[in-house]
N, C-alpha and C positions, 0 to 999 in steps of 0.2 A: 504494500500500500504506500506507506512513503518508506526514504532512504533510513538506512539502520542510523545509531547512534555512530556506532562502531562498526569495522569489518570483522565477520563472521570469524574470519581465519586466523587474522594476525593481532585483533583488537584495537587498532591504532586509530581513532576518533575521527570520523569524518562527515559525517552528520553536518558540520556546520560549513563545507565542502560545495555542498550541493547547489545552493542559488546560487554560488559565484560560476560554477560549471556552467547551469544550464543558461547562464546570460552569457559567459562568452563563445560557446556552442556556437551560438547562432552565427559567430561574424571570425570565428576561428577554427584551426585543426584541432580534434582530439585529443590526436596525441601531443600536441603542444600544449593544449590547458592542460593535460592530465600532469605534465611534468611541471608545469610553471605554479601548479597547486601543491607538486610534493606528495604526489601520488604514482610509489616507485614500484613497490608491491606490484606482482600481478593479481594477487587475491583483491586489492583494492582495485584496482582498474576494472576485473572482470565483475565487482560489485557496482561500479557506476557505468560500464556497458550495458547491463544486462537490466539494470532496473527499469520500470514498466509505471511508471504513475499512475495509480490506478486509484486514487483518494476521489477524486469527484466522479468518476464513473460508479463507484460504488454509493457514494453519498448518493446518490439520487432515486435509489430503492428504498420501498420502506417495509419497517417491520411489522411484521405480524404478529 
């Protein structure tokens, strides 16, 4: 749903990571933010690869 605190594997905080990622995404390389953020680890890269934003698609069901 949203980015972990931490990476799964190595533990190292990256949670707060994320909005700076996905702002400069848009107008750079990957793999240039990934290293100019300090994300060396492959367990951390294939954690913000792989993530899937899935917070307002789910918000909009309701429960029963």
């Amino acid at each position: 749903m949203i980015i972990p605190v931490r990476c799964f594997s190595c533990g190292k905080p990256v949670g707060h990571l994320w909005e700076k990622y996905l702002d400069r995404v848009k107008t750079e390389d990957r793999k240039k933010v990934m290293d100019d953020l300090g994300l060396d680890r492959i367990c951390c890269r294939g954690l913000f690869l792989g993530h899937v934003d899935l917070a307002e698609i789910a918000g909009k069901f309701k429960k029963f």
